[in-house]
Structure formats: structure tokens, C-alpha cells
C-alpha positions in Angstrom: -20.7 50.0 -31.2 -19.9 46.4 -32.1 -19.4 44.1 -29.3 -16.0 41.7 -29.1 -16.8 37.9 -29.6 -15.1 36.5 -26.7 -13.5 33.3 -26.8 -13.0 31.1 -24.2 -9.1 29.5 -24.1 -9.4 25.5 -23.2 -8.1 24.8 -20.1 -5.2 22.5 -20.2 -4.8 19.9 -17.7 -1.1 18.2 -17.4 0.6 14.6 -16.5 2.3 13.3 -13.5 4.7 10.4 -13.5 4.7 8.9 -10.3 6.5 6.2 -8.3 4.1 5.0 -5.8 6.6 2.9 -3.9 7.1 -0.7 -3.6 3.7 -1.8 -2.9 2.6 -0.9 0.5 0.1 2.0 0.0 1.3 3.6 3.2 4.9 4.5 1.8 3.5 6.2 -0.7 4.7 9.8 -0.5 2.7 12.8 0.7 2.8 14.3 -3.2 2.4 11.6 -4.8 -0.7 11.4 -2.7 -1.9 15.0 -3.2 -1.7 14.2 -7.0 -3.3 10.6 -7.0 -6.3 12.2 -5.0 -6.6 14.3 -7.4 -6.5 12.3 -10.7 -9.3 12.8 -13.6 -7.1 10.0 -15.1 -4.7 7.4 -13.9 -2.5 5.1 -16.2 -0.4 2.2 -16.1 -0.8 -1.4 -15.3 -3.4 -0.6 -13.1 -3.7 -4.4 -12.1 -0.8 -4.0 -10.2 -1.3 -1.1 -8.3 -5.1 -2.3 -7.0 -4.0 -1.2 -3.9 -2.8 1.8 -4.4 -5.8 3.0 -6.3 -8.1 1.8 -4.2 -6.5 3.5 -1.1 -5.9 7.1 -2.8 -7.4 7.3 -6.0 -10.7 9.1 -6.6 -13.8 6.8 -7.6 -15.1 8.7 -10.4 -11.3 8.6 -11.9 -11.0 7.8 -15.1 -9.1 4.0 -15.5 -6.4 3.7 -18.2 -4.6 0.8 -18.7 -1.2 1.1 -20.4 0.7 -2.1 -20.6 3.9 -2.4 -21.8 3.4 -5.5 -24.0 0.6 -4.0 -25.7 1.0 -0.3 -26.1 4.7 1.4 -27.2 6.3 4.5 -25.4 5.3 6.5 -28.6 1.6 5.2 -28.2 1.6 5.9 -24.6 2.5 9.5 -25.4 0.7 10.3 -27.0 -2.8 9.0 -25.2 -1.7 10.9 -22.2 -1.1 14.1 -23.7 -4.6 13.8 -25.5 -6.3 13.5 -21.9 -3.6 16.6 -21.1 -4.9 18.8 -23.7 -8.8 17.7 -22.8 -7.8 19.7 -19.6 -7.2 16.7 -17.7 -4.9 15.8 -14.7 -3.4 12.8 -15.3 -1.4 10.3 -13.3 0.8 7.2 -14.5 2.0 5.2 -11.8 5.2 3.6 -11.0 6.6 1.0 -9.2 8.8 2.0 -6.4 10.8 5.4 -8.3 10.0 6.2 -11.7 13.6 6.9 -12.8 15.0 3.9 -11.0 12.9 1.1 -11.1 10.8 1.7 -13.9 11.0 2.8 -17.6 9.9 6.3 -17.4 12.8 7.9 -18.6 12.0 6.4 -21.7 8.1 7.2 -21.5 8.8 10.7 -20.8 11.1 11.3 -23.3 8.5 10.0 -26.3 5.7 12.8 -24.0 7.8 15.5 -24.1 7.3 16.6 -27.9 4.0 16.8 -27.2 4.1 20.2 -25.2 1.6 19.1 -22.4 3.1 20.6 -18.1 4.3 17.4 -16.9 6.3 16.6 -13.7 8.0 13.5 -12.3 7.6 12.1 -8.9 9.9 10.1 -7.2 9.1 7.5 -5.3 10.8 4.9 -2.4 13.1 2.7 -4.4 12.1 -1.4 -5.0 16.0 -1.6 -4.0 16.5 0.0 -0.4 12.4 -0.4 0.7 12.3 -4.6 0.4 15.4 -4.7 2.3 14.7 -2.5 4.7 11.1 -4.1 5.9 13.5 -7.5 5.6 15.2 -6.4 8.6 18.6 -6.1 6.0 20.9 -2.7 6.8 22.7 -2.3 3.5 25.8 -0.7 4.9 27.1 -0.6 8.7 30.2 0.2 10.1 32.2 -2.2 8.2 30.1 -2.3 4.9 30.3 1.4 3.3 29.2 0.3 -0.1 26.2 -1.2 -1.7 25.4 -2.1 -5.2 22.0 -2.1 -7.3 21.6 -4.2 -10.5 18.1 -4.4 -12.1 18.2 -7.9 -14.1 15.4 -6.5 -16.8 18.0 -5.0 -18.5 19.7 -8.5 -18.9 22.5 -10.3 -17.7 25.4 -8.0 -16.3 29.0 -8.4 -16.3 29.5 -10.9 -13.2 32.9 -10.7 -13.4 32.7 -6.9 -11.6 31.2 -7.6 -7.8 34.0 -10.0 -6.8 36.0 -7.6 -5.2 35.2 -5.6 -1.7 32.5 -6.3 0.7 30.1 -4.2 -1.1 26.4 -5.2 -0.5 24.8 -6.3 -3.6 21.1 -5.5 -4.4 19.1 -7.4 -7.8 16.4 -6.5 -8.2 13.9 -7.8 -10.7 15.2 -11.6 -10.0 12.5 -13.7 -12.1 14.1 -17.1 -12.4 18.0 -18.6 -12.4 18.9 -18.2 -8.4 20.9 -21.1 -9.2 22.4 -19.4 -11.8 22.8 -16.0 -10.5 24.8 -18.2 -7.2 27.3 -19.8 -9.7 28.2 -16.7 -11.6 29.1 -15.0 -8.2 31.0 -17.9 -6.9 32.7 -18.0 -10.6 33.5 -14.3 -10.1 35.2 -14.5 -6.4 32.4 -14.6 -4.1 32.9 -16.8 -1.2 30.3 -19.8 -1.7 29.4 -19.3 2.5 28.2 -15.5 1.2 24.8 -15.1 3.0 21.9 -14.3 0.8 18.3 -12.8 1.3 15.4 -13.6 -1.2 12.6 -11.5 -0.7 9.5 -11.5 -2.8 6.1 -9.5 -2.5 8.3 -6.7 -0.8 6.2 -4.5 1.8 3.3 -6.0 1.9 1.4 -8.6 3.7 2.6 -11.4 1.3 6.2 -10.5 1.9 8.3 -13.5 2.3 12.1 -13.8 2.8 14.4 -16.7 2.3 18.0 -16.7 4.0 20.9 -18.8 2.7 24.2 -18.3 1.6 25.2 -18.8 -2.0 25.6 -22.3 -1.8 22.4 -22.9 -0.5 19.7 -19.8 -1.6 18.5 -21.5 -4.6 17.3 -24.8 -2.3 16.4 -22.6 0.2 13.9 -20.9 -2.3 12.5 -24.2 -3.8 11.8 -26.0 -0.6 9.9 -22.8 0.6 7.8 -22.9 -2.5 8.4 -18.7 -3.2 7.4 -17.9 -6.7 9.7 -14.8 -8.2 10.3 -11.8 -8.6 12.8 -11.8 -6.0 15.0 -9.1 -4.4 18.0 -10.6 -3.6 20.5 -9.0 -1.4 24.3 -10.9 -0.9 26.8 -9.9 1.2 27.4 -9.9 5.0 24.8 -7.3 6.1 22.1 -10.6 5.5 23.4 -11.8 8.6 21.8 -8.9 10.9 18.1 -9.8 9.9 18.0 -12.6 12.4 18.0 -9.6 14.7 16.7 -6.8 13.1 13.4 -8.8 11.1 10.7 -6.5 12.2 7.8 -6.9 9.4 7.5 -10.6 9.3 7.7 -10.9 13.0 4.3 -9.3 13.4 2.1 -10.9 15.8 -0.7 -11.4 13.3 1.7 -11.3 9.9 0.3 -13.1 6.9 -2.9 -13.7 9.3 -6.1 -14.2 6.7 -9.0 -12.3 9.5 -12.7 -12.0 8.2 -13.9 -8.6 9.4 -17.9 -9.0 9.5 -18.9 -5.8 9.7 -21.7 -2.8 7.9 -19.3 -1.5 5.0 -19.8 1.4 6.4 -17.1 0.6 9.6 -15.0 -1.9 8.6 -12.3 0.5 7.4 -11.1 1.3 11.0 -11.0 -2.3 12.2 -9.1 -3.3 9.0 -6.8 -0.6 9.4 -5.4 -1.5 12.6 -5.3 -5.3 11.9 -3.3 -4.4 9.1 -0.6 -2.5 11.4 -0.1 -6.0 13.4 0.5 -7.5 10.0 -2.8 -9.2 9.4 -4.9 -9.7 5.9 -8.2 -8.3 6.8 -11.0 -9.4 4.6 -14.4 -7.6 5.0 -17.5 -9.0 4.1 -20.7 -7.3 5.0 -23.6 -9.4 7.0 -25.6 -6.1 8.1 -27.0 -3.1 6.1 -28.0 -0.6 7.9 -31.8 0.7 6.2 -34.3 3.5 7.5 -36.9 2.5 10.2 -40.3 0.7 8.1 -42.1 3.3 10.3 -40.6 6.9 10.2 -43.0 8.9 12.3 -42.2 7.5 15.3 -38.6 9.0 15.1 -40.1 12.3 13.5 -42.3 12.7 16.6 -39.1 12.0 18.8 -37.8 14.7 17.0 -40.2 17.5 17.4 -40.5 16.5 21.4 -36.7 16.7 21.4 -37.1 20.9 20.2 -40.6 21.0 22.4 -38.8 20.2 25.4 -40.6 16.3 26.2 -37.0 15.1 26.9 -34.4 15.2 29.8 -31.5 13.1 28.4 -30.9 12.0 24.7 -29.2 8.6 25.1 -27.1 7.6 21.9 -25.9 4.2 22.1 -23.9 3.5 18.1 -22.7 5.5 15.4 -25.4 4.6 13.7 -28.5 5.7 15.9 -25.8 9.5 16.0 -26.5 9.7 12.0 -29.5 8.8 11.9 -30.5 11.5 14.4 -28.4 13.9 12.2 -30.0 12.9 9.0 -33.3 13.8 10.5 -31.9 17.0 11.8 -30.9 17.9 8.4 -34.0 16.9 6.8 -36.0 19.4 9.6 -33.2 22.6 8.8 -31.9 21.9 12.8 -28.6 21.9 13.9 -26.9 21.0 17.5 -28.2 24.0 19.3 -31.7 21.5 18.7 -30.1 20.0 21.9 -29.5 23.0 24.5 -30.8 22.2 27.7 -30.4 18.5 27.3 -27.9 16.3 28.8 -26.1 13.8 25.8 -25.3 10.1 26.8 -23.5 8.1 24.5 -22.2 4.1 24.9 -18.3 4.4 24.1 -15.3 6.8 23.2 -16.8 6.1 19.6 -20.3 6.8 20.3 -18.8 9.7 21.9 -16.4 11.2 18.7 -19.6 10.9 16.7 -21.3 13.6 18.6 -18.2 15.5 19.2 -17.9 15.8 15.2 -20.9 17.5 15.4 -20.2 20.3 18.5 -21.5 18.6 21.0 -19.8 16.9 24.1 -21.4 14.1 26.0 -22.1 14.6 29.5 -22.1 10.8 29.9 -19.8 7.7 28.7 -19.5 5.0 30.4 -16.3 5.3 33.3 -16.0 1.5 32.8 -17.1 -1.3 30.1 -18.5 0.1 26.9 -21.5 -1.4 27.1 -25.3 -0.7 27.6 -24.7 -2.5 31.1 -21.8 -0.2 31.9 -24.1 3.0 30.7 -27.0 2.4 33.2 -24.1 1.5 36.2 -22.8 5.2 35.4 -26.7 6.8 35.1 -27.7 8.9 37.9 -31.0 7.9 39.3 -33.9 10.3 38.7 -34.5 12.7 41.1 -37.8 14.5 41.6 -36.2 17.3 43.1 -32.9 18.0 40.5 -34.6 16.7 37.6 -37.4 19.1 35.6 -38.2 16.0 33.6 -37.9 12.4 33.6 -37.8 11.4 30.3 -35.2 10.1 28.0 -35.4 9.5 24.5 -33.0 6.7 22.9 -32.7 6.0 19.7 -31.2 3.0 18.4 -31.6 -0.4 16.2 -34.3 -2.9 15.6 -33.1 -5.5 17.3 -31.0 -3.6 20.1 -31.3 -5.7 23.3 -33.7 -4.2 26.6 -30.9 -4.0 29.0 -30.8 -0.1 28.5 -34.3 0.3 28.4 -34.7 -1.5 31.9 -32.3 -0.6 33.7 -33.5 3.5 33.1 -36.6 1.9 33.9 -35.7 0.3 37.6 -33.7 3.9 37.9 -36.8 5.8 37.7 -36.8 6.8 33.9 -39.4 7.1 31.6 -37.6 5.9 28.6 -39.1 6.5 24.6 -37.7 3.6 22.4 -37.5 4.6 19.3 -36.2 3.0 16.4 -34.2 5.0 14.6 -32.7 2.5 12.0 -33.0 -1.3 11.0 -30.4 -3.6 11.0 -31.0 -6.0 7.8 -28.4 -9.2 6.9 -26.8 -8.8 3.9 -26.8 -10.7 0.9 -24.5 -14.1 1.1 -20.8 -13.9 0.3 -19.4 -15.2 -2.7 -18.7 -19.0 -2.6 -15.4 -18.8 -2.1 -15.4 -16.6 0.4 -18.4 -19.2 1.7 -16.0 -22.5 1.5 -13.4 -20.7 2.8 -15.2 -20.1 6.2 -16.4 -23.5 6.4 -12.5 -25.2 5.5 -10.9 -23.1 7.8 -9.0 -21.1 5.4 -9.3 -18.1 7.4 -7.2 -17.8 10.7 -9.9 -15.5 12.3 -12.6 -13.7 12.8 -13.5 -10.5 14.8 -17.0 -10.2 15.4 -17.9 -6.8 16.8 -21.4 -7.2 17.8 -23.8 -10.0 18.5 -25.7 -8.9 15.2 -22.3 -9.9 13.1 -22.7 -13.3 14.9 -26.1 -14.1 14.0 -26.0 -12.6 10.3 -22.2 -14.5 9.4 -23.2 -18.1 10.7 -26.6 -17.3 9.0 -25.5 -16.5 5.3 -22.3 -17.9 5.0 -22.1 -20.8 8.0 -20.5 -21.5 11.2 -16.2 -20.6 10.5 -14.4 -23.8 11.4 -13.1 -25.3 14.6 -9.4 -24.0 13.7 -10.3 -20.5 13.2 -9.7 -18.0 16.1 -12.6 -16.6 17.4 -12.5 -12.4 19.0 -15.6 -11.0 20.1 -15.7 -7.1 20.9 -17.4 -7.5 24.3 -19.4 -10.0 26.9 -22.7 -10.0 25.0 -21.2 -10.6 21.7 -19.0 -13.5 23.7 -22.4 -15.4 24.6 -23.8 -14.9 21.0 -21.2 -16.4 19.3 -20.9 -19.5 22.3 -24.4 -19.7 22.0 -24.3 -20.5 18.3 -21.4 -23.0 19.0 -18.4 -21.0 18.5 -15.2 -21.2 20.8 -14.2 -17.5 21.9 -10.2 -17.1 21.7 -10.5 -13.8 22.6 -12.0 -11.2 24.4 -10.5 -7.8 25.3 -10.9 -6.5 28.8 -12.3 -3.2 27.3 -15.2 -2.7 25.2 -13.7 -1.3 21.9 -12.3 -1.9 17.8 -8.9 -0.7 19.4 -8.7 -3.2 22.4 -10.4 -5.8 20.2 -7.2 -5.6 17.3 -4.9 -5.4 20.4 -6.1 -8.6 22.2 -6.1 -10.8 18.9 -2.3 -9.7 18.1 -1.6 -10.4 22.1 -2.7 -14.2 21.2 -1.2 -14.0 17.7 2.1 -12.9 19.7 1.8 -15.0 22.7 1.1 -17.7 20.2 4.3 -17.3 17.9 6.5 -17.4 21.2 4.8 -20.6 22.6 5.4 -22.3 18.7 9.2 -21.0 19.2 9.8 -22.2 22.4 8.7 -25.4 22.0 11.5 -25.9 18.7 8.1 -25.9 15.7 8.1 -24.2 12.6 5.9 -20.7 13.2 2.7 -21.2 11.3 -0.9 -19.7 11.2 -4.1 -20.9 12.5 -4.9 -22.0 8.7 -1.7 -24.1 8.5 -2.8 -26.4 11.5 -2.7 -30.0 11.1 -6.7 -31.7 10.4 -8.0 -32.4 14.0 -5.5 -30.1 15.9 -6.8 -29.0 19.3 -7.3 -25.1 19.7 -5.4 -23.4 22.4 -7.2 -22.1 25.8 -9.0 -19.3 25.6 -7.5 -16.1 26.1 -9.1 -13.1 27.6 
């Protein structure tokens, strides 16, 4: 009997055009997202999207870069549906929708003769997103219409949006406001018209100019915007005097140097971002194993012989540490039965959780290793088997934990369970720009962040709003000459983004009050006096 040769039929992948919005890489739709995350390939003019890849795209993706000036539609094609047929998902991005504000019709119709499963995904429109986060309704109860005209397809026929109250949308504005005013004017618009530039729609470097047709292209040149504009006319401009909700952010446009391990600056930068800040992260600590691994290996095997009482966890990183070692041994959380879990803050605290255990301790007031021994029951000879407690943490944590168990009645094993190292110096620019007060602030989270910024990149400058996390990280920073602005009442990254957009708010109302342009910490004048402290 002769066996069958069996052949194995190639797998074949497919291609996705998808609009990824108009820049921010939170409106980004939820399949649009599902596909980016799971691109073997993404396309397009990748420079433009940096954000968007970053935020959603796999690392190991392949990078393609597809520009119009250099590759054809045809070309295009026809690389895509090679990856396709390799078995490939593939993604080309979009600006904003692929059918409205980009060329995609056009790319997919030169794909489609190659017989690779594509799909199209739209996207929020360039058109109704910029206005939108420019505080601009496009119709209202006495404006039912609104018109779009992309300018990349070249001039349109003026002559057509004189009549009615329709609001007009153009898009893709690169140069001629003055231009663009006169034609409409020519046509039948009322010179007094109000008009709305907005470039760098949706994201931090959003900027909108308000004027009327008469005026916009002035407006624009004395503000110093660069192009390509959206540019709404009509009446509805009017309302974003009311209605601007994304450039009235307390900390918008802010420029805020996150110190941080890599490892945690993501959720700090996230919520600086949601009060409209820049968040820049440059790392001054890595976080390495101990030079001296036994001693945490012998913590270990007392932890499962029974040599502790309380297991006191007082960072994130002394939790994974722990966890590593766990793994490394074959335990797991039932290691810790009979024991009773202390950890520092609601952080601290989510860390163990992730791994099925809940803390019978966190600290009822400041996050702190001062508000953890103020919570710590005393030992008792009676209610307490043992009167030990093992507490793992950094290198260089400081001994008010360790004494205060002490004066309670503890016996306390110190162990270190990871070293804090300073990282390597930032790029000059990012150096200079510390010294010259190009950033508007910094949020130092820890006194370690202190010590390890001022030591490889300088002291930031005397403009530069200063937030620390907590009281400790406070007299750091003051003790290495620094001015704190800001200090939240609660020890936490939440209450520390919160405090520094209460002064970037409280700020912007003073600067209004008093009649002055709003500006940033960066924009102050050379010797200008910082405001009091705020706490």
C-alpha cells in the first residue's frame, strides 16, 4: 500500500486599510486596535503615525515604509499583497478615515487584482475630530448644514459656498489663508465671517487661531502657527469661546520630565497626559538584582519554614522581586499561608493582589514607611507565635521602617532584595534643556529620582515647577536646592498628577484675572519670581 504525499497549503495572511484617526492614539477605534495589535506588518508613512505605533503596535512588527512620493499605488500593491501571500497580516495606516481623508480608494483599487482578503477600516474623520477638540459644534439649532473641502485635490470652485449659513470645513490648508479669505469674500461671504485655524489637531501640540475673514490670515502670522491648518468659517466659530475644552487643560502644552525606572513611568505619563501635559520620561534608576543573592534565598526558605510572622512589602519592586524568586524555587502564593502581608500604598497593595493575595495591612493614612509603622500593631507575646518580620526592599531604602518595628517590639530581617543603580546620562539636549528651563516641570516620585536626576543630568532651573510625590522626597529635593511647588496631601502617582494640574489650573486663572496672555512655566520672562508654594 503506497502512502499519499501530503502537502501542506501556505497559509495566507491578508491586509487591513486602516484610519487611525486624527492623531491622538486614544481615538483610535477599538478594531482598528484589535488589528494594529496584531500586525506582522504595518505600512505607510510610518513617521507620521510614531505615536500610534508606539501605543498599539507590536515590537517585533515588521516596519514598512510606503511614501507617497517615492512608491506608486501600483508599487504599493503589490508589496502588500507579497507580505499577504507570505501569510502575513498586514496593516496600512491612515490618517483620520481611509476613504475620506486619505487616498485609499485609490490604493485599494491597484490591491485588489491581486486576490489577497483585505478589509477597510474607518476611522474618526480629520474634518469633524479637529473641530470638535476646538470646542467648534458644526451645526446647532440654526446651522443644519456643514461643508467639507479637502484642498489636496486643488483649488475648488469658490464661487459655490456663498450662499446659506452652512459651516465650512478645509481641511488640508498648507499655505494661502490670505487667499483662501479673499476668494470667500469675492464669492459672498461677509468679511466679519468668524474663522477657526487649527493645526496639530488632537494632540498636545494642538493650537487654534480665531478671527474672522478679514483678519485669520494676521491672526495666524502673528501667532507664528506653521500649516496644515483646519479651517472652519461660519458662525458656529463663535461658540468656542465657551465650549474650548482641550486647550483649556490645566497643564496643556505643559513640557513635564517624568524621572522615573522605565519600568513605571507609563502610569504617571498617562495621567499627565489626560490634564493635557507633554510628559517626557527619562530614566535615572535601573532597577538590578542584589550583588549578594543568598541573603534573599535564605529569606526565602525561612519564609516556607515558618521563621516569619509578617512579610512587609514596601514597592512594586521589592513584590517582583519576591515573585521572581518564588518562581525560580517552583512556589506560588500558598508559600505565604499563615502569614500576615503588609504593603506601603494602594500600589504596593495591587501588586500583591495581582498575585491572590490581599494585604492585611496598608497604611489608613500617608503612604509612607512612617504611616506603615503608625498603623503596625505592637508585638504581643501573648497573640503573636512569632516576632519576626521579614522586609524586603532596595539598597538604599531609608531605616525609618526598620526602627520603628524595632521600638514596636519587632525583630525585623532586612533584606535586600534589589539595587537601585542611576542610569546612564540623558542625551544632551534633553541635558540643556533641564538646565535652560525648557521644561515647565518635573515630578519626582521618590527621593532616589532626586538624587540620580540632579546627579547625571543637573539641577532643572529656577523656572521649572517642582512636584514631589511625598514629605521625604519634599526634603530631598530642598535639600539639593530645589524649590517644591507642589506636594499632594496624599502619598500617591494619582494625587501627585492631580496636585500639579490643581497649580497648572489655579495658575491659568490667576494669569486671566490679572488681564496677561496665558503662558507656561517655560515661557516666563529671564529672572521671573516663582509663585508660592502650593501644597
Amino acid at each position: 500500500m503506497t502512502a499519499k504525499t501530503k502537502t501542506t497549503k501556505k497559509l495566507q495572511g491578508s491586509v487591513s486599510f486602516v484610519g487611525v484617526g486624527p492623531g491622538d492614539p486614544a481615538l483610535v477605534t477599538a478594531r482598528a486596535k484589535e488589528l494594529l495589535g496584531r500586525a506582522d506588518v504595518i505600512a505607510g508613512e510610518l513617521a507620521a503615525f510614531e505615536a500610534v505605533v508606539s501605543t498599539h503596535v507590536p515590537e517585533d512588527a515588521e516596519r514598512l515604509e510606503l511614501t507617497e512620493d517615492a512608491v506608486t499605488a501600483a508599487e504599493a500593491g503589490r508589496v502588500l499583497a507579497k507580505h499577504g501571500k507570505d501569510g502575513k497580516h498586514v496593516v496600512r495606516l491612515y490618517h483620520g478615515d481611509p476613504f475620506l481623508d486619505g487616498n485609499a480608494a485609490e490604493h485599494v483599487a491597484a490591491f485588489v487584482r491581486h486576490h489577497v482578503p483585505f478589509e477597510v477600516t474607518p476611522g474618526l474623520p480629520v474634518a469633524t475630530a479637529v473641530p470638535a477638540y476646538a470646542g467648534i459644534p458644526l451645526t446647532g439649532t440654526k446651522v443644519r448644514e456643514t461643508r467639507f473641502v479637502d484642498l489636496r485635490g486643488g483649488e475648488p470652485a469658490w464661487e459655490t459656498f456663498a450662499e446659506g449659513s452652512a459651516t465650512l470645513v478645509l481641511t488640508n490648508v498648507t499655505e494661502g489663508l490670505k487667499d483662501i479669505a479673499a476668494f470667500l469674500v469675492k464669492a459672498g461671504r461677509e468679511p466679519s465671517t468668524p474663522v477657526a485655524a487649527t493645526t496639530a489637531g488632537t494632540t498636545t501640540d494642538q493650537r487654534t487661531v480665531a478671527g474672522t475673514l478679514e483678519t485669520i490670515a494676521a491672526e495666524v502670522k502673528s501667532s507664528r502657527l506653521a500649516g496644515p491648518f483646519v479651517l472652519v468659517v461660519g458662525s458656529a466659530v463663535a461658540h468656542r469661546d465657551k465650549l474650548s475644552w482641550f486647550e483649556t487643560k490645566p497643564l496643556f502644552g505643559w513640557r513635564i520630565l517624568v524621572p522615573r525606572t522605565k519600568e513605571q513611568a507609563g502610569v504617571l505619563s498617562k495621567l499627565l497626559r489626560q490634564y493635557g501635559a507633554v510628559p517626557e520620561e527619562v530614566p535615572t534608576i535601573s532597577v538590578e538584582p542584589p550583588r549578594n543573592p543568598q541573603q534573599l534565598d535564605r529569606a526565602i526558605t525561612g519564609l516556607v519554614t515558618g521563621r516569619y510572622q509578617w512579610v512587609a512589602f514596601t514597592s512594586v519592586n521589592a513584590v517582583r522581586a519576591v515573585r521572581e524568586k518564588f518562581e525560580e524555587y517552583g512556589l506560588d502564593a500558598r508559600a505565604f499561608a499563615g502569614l500576615k502581608i503588609a504593603a506601603v500604598g494602594e500600589k504596593t497593595a495591587e501588586a500583591i493582589q495581582s498575585w491572590g493575595i490581599k494585604p492585611d495591612l496598608v497604611p489608613s493614612g500617608e503612604h509612607s514607611a512612617r504611616g506603615l509603622v503608625e498603623d503596625w500593631p505592637p508585638y504581643d507575646r501573648v497573640l503573636d507565635p512569632i516576632n519576626r518580620v521579614f522586609l524586603p526592599r532596595a539598597d538604599i531604602a531609608t531605616e525609618t521602617l526598620v526602627a520603628g518595628l524595632v521600638e514596636l517590639g519587632w525583630e525585623v530581617d532586612d533584606v535586600t532584595a534589589y539595587r537601585t543603580v542611576r542610569a546612564a546620562p540623558p542625551p544632551a539636549p534633553i541635558r540643556e534643556a533641564i538646565k535652560s528651563g525648557k521644561f515647565d516641570a518635573v515630578a519626582f516620585t521618590s527621593s532616589s529620582t532626586v538624587r540620580n536626576l540632579v546627579g547625571i543630568a543637573g539641577k532643572p532651573h529656577t523656572t521649572t515647577v517642582i512636584a514631589t510625590i511625598g514629605a521625604q522626597t519634599a526634603t530631598t529635593a530642598e535639600e539639593h536646592g530645589l524649590r517644591v511647588d507642589v506636594q499632594p496631601t496624599e502619598t500617591s502617582i494619582e494625587a501627585l498628577a492631580e496636585a500639579l494640574a490643581d497649580f497648572g489650573e489655579a495658575r491659568r486663572a490667576a494669569q486671566i484675572e490679572a488681564g496677561d496672555p496665558v503662558t507656561k512655566p517655560s515661557e516666563r520672562k529671564a529672572g521671573a519670581r516663582r509663585r508660592a508654594t502650593t501644597k
